[in-house]
C-alpha positions as CSV (number, residue, x, y, z in Angstrom):
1,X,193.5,-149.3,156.0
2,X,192.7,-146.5,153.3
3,X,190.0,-144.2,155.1
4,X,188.8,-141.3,153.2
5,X,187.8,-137.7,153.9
6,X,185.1,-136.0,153.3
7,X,186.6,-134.3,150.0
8,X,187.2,-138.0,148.6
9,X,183.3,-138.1,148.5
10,X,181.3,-137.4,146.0
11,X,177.1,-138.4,144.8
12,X,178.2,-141.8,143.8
13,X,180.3,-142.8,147.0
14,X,178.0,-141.5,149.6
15,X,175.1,-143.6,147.4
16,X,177.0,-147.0,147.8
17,X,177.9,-145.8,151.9
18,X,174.1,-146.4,152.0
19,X,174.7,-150.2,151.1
20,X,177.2,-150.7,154.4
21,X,175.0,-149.1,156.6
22,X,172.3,-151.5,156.0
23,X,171.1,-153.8,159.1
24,X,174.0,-157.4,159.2
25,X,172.6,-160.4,158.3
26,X,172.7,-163.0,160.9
27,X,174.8,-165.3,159.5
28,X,177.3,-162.8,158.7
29,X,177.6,-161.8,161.9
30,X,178.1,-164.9,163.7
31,X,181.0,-165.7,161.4
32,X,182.8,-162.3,162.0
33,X,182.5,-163.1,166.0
34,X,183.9,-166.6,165.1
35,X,186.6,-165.2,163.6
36,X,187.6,-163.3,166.2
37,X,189.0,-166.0,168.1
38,X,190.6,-163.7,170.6
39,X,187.3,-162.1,172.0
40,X,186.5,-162.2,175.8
41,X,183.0,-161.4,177.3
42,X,185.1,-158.1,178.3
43,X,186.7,-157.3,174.8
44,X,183.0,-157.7,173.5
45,X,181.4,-155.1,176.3
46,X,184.1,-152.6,175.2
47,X,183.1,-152.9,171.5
48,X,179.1,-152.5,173.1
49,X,179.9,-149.5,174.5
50,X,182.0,-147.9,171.6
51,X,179.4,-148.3,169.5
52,X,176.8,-146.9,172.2
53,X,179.1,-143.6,171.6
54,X,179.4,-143.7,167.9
55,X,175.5,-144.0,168.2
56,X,175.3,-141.6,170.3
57,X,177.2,-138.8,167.6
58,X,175.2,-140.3,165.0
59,X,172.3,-139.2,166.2
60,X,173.4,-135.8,166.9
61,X,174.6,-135.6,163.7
62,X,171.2,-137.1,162.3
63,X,169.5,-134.0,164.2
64,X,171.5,-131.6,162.9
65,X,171.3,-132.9,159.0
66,X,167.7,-133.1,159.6
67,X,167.4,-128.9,160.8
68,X,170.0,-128.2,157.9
69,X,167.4,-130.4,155.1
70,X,164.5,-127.6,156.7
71,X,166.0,-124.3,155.1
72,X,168.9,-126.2,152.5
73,X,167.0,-125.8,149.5
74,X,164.3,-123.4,150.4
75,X,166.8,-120.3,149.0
76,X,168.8,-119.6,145.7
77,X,171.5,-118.6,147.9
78,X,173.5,-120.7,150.3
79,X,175.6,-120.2,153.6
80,X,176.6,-124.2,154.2
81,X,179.0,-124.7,151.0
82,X,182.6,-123.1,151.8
83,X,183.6,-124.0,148.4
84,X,182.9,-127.4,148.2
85,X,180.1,-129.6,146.7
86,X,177.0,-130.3,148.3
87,X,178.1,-134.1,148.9
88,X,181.2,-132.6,150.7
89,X,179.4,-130.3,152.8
90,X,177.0,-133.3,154.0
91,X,179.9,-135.6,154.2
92,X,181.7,-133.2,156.3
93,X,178.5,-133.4,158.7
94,X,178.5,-137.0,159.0
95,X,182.4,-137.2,160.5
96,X,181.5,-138.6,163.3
97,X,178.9,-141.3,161.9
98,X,182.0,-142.3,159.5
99,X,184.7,-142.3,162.0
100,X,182.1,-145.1,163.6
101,X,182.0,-147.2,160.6
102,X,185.7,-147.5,160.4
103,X,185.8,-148.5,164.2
104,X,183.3,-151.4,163.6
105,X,185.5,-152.4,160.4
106,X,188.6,-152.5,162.7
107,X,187.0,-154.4,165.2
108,X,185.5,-156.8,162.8
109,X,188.3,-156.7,160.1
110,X,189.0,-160.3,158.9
111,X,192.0,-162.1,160.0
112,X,194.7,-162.5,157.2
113,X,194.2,-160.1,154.9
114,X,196.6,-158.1,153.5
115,X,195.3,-154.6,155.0
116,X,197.5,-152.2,152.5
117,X,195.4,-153.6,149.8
118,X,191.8,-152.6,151.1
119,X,189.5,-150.1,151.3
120,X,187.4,-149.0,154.6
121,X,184.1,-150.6,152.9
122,X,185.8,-154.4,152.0
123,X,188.2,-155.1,154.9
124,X,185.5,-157.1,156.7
125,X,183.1,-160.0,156.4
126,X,180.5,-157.9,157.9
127,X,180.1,-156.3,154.3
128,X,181.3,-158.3,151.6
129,X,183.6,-161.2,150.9
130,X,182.7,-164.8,151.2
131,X,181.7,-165.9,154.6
132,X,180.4,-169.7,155.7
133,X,177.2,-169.9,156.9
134,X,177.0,-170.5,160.7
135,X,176.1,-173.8,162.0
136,X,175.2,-172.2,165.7
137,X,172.7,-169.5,166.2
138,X,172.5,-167.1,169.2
139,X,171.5,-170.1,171.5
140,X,175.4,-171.1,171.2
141,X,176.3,-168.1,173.4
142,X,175.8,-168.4,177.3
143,X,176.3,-164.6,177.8
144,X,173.6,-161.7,176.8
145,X,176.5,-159.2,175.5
146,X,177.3,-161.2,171.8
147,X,173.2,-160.8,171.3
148,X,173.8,-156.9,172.7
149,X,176.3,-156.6,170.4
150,X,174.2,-157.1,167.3
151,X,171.5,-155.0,168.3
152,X,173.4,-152.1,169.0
153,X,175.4,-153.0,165.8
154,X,172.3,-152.9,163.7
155,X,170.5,-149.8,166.0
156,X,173.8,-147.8,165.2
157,X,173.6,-148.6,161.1
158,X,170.1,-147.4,160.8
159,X,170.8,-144.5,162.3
160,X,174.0,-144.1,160.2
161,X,172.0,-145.0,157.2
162,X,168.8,-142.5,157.8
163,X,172.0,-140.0,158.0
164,X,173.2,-141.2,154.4
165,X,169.3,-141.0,153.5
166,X,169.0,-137.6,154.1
167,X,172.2,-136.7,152.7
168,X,170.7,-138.1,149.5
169,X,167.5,-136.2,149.5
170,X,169.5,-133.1,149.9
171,X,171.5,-133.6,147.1
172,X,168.8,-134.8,144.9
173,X,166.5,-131.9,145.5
174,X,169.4,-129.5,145.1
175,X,169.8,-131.2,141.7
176,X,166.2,-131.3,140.6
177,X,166.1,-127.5,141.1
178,X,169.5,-126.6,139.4
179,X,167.4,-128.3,136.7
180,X,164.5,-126.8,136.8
181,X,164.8,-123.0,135.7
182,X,160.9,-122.4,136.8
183,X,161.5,-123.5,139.9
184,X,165.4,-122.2,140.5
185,X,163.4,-118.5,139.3
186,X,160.4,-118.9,141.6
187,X,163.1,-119.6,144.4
188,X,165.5,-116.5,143.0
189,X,162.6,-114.2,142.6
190,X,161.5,-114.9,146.3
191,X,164.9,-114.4,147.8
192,X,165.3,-111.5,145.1
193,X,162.0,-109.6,146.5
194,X,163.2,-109.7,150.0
195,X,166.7,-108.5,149.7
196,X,165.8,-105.5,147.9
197,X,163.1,-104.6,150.9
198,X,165.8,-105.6,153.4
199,X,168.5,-103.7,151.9
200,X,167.6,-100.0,150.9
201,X,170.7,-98.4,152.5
202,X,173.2,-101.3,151.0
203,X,171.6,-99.8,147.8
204,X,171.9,-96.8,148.9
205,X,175.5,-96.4,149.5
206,X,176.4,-98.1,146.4
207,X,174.2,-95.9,144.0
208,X,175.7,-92.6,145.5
209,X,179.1,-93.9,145.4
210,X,179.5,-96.0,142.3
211,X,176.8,-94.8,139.8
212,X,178.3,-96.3,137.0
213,X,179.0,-99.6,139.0
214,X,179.6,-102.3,136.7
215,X,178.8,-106.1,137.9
216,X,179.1,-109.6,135.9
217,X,175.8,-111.3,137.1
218,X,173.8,-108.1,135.7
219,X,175.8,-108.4,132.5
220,X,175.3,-112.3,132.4
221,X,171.7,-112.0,132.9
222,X,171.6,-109.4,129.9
223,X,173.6,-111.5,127.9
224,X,172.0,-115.0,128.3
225,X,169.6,-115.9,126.0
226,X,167.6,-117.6,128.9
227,X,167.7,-115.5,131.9
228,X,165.4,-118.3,133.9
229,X,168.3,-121.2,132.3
230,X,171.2,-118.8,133.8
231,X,169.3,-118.4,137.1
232,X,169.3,-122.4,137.3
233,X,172.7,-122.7,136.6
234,X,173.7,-120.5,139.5
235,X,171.7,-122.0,142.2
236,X,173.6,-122.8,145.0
237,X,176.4,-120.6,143.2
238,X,176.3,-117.9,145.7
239,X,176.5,-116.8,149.7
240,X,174.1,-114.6,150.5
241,X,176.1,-111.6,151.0
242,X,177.2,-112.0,147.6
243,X,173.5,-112.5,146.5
244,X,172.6,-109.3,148.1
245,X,175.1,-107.2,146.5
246,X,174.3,-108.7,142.9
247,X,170.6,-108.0,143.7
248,X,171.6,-104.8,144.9
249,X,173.4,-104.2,141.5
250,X,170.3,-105.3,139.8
251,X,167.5,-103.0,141.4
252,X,169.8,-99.9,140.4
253,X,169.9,-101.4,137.2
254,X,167.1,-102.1,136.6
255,X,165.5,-98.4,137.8
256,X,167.7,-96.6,135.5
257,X,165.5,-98.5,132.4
258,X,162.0,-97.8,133.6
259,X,159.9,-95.2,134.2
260,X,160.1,-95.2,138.0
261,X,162.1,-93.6,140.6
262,X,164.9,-95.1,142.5
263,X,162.8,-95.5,145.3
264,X,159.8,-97.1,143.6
265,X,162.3,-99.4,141.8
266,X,163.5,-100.6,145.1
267,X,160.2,-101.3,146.8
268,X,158.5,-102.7,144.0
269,X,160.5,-103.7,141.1
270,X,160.6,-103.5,137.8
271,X,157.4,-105.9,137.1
272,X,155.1,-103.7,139.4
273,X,155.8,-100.1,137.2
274,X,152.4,-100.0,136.0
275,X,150.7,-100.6,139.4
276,X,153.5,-97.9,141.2
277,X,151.6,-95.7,138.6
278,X,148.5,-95.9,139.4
279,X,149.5,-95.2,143.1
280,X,151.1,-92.1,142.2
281,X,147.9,-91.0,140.4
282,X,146.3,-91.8,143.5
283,X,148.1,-90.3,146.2
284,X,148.4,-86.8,144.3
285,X,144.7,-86.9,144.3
286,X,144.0,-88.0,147.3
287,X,142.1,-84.6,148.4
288,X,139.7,-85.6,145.3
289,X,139.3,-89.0,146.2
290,X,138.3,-88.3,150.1
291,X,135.9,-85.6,148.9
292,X,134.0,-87.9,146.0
293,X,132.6,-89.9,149.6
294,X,133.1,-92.9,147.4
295,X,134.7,-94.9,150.6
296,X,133.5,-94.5,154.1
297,X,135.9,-94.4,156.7
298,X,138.8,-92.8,154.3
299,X,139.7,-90.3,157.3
300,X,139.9,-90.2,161.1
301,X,138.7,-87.6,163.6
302,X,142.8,-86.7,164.0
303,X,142.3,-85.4,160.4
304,X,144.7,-88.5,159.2
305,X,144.5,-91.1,156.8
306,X,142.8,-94.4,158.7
307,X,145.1,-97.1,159.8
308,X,142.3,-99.8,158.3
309,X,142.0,-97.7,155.0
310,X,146.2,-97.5,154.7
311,X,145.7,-101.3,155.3
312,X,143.6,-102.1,152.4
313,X,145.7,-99.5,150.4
314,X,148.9,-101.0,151.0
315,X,147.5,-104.3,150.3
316,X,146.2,-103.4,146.9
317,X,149.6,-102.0,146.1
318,X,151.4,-105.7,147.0
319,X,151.9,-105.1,150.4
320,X,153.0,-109.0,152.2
321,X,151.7,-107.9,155.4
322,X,154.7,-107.5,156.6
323,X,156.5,-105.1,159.8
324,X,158.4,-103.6,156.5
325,X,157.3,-100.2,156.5
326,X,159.0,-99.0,153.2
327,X,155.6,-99.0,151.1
328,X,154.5,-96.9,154.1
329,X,157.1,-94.3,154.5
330,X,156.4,-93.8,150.5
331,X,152.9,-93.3,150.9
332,X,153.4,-91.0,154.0
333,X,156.2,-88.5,151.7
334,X,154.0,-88.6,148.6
335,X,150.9,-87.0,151.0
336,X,153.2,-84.6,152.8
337,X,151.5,-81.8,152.7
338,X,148.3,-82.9,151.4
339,X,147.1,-85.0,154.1
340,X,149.0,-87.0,157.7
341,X,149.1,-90.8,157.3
342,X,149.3,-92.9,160.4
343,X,152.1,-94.9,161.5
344,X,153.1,-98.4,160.8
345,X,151.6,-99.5,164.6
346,X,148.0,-98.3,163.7
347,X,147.9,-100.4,160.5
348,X,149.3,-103.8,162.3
349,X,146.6,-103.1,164.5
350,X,143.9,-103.1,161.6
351,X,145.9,-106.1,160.1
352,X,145.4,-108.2,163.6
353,X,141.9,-107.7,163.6
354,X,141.5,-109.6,160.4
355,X,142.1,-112.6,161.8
356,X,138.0,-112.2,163.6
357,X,137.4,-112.2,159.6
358,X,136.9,-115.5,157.6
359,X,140.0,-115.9,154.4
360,X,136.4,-115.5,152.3
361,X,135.4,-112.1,154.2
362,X,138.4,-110.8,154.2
363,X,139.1,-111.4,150.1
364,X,135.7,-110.1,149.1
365,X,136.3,-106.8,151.6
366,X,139.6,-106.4,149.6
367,X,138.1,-107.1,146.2
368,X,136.0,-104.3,146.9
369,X,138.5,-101.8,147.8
370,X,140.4,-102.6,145.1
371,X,137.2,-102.0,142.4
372,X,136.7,-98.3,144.5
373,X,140.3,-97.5,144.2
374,X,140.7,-99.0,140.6
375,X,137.7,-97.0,139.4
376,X,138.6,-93.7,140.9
377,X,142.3,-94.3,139.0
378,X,140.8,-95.3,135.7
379,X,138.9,-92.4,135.5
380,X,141.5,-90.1,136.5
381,X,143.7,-92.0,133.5
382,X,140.6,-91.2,130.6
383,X,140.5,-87.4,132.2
384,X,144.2,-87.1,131.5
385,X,143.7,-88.7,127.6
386,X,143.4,-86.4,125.0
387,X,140.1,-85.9,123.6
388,X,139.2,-87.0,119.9
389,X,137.9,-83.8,118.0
């Protein structure tokens, strides 16, 4: 009997295995035990508890599909396909829920057949082919185990088939994003953010010792007429070491065409350049700003900036609220010498206190930092304009 592997499989197949793992009809079953002639009350216990162990995988399996369908498509990149399709990486997952379906066809093949000639789905009644309708119902057998024997038949192919289910859904949702360059960027962007903040001295060593370092997927994206189409097109398409050296190629890149520093670049990215600005303006006049008394509570007895004012500052400069002190350490270099800025433990601190705060509270206290701060910059940006004569 032909029985394929996991690299025979592709979205069709596993779509028609969901059709054979569907619950057996009665009167199909009762044939297929007719047909085997040869069965004892023993032969029929041993193929109860097979199938109680092939259950058993299956739902192991079904667990471990179901933890993979959490995090599967929540990335651009992926760890689960070692150069294979997504159908084969699911398939390969579902081994053991397989290998159980072609013991139930080899118990239940039909007699006669010419086996060289069939396929693991057709070789028995239990599936397809024509069958005669069973003149005796469960009633016709003294003994509980043929009744045992369909219902841990049938318990086992639902199982089997929510395994083929979620396979599905994987796939599918893997496809709708590969086809839907908002939402393949949205994921991208995400994953994109948090490699550059995870990865400053992979960026590091690559700037200082290949400066002139060349790499396709920055070239592609230059190229491509659609950046957000290209992004689509190569979801799934790489691990994530691989994703974090092209986004490591990319923030270099992209710092050498803006007006930022390599360090700014990294933390914040290209899109945030103007808002990088306007911190820079504010941190070299921070002496100004603390003595205009336009914020209470700027500075602490210690003579340091205030871990609750750093907060607010770091979240008006697109801080995430994170333990990723990067955005800090910036802050703290630019006031060196100017003014000490306290460390990241006294803003997690303020940060934890928030929660006392209702999400309204807490917004309109940030909306009004933000017009202080934005006010002070805007008029340091019209004292800096050249005046019309």
């Amino acid at each position: 009997m032909a029985y394929s592997t996991p690299y025979d499989y592709n979205e069709d197949s596993i779509a028609k295995l969901d059709e054979k793992f569907s619950e057996v009809s009665n009167d199909r079953f009762f044939y297929c035990i007719q047909d085997q002639q040869n069965w004892t009350i023993e032969k029929v216990n041993n193929v109860i508890s097979q199938l109680r162990t092939s259950h058993l995988y299956t739902l192991k399996e079904l667990g471990r599909l179901e933890e993979l369908d959490k995090t599967y498509n929540k990335h651009h990149y992926t760890n689960h396909r070692k150069y294979v399709t997504t159908a084969q990486e699911v398939v390969s997952r579902m081994r053991c829920t397989l290998s159980g379906l072609k013991k139930v066809v080899t118990e239940f093949r039909n007699k006669g057949k010419n086996k060289k000639d069939t396929t693991l789905m057709d070789d028995t009644a239990l599936y397809s082919g024509p069958y005669m309708q069973n003149a005796f119902g469960m009633e016709t057998y003294v003994d509980t185990c043929v009744q045992d024997l369909q219902t841990e038949l049938n318990s086992f192919l639902a199982d089997a088939e929510k395994c083929v289910d979620k396979a599905m859904n994987m796939i599918s949702d893997e496809r709708t994003i590969s086809q839907d360059p908002e939402l393949a960027y949205a994921l991208y962007q995400n994953d994109y953010t948090r490699s550059v903040a995870d990865n400053h001295t992979l960026i590091t060593m690559i700037e200082s010792q290949r400066p002139d370092l060349e790499n396709d997927f920055v070239k592609a994206l230059e190229k491509a007429e659609d950046a957000k189409k290209l992004i689509a097109q190569l979801y799934h398409h790489f691990n994530r070491d691989r994703f974090n050296y092209n986004s490591a190629c990319i923030a270099i890149h992209e710092g050498h065409k803006v007006d930022l520093t390599r360090e700014e670049s990294l933390i914040w990215g290209r899109e945030k350049e103007e808002q990088v600005k306007r911190l820079r303006l504010l941190l070299d006049h921070i002496q100004e700003f603390i003595a205009s008394n336009l914020m209470e509570g700027v500075v602490g007895w210690e003579g340091m900036l205030k871990g609750y004012f750093v907060m607010r500052l770091l979240y008006w400069c697109g801080w995430k609220g994170t333990k990723n002190d990067a955005m800090l350490n910036y802050i703290t270099k630019r006031c060196e010498g100017v003014i000490s800025v306290v460390k990241m433990g006294a803003v997690l601190s303020e940060k934890r206190k928030l929660a006392l705060l209702s999400k309204s509270e807490d917004g309109n206290r940030q909306k009004a930092f933000n017009e202080v701060i934005d006010a002070f910059v805007d008029g340091l940006i019209r004292k800096s304009q050249p005046k019309d004569n």
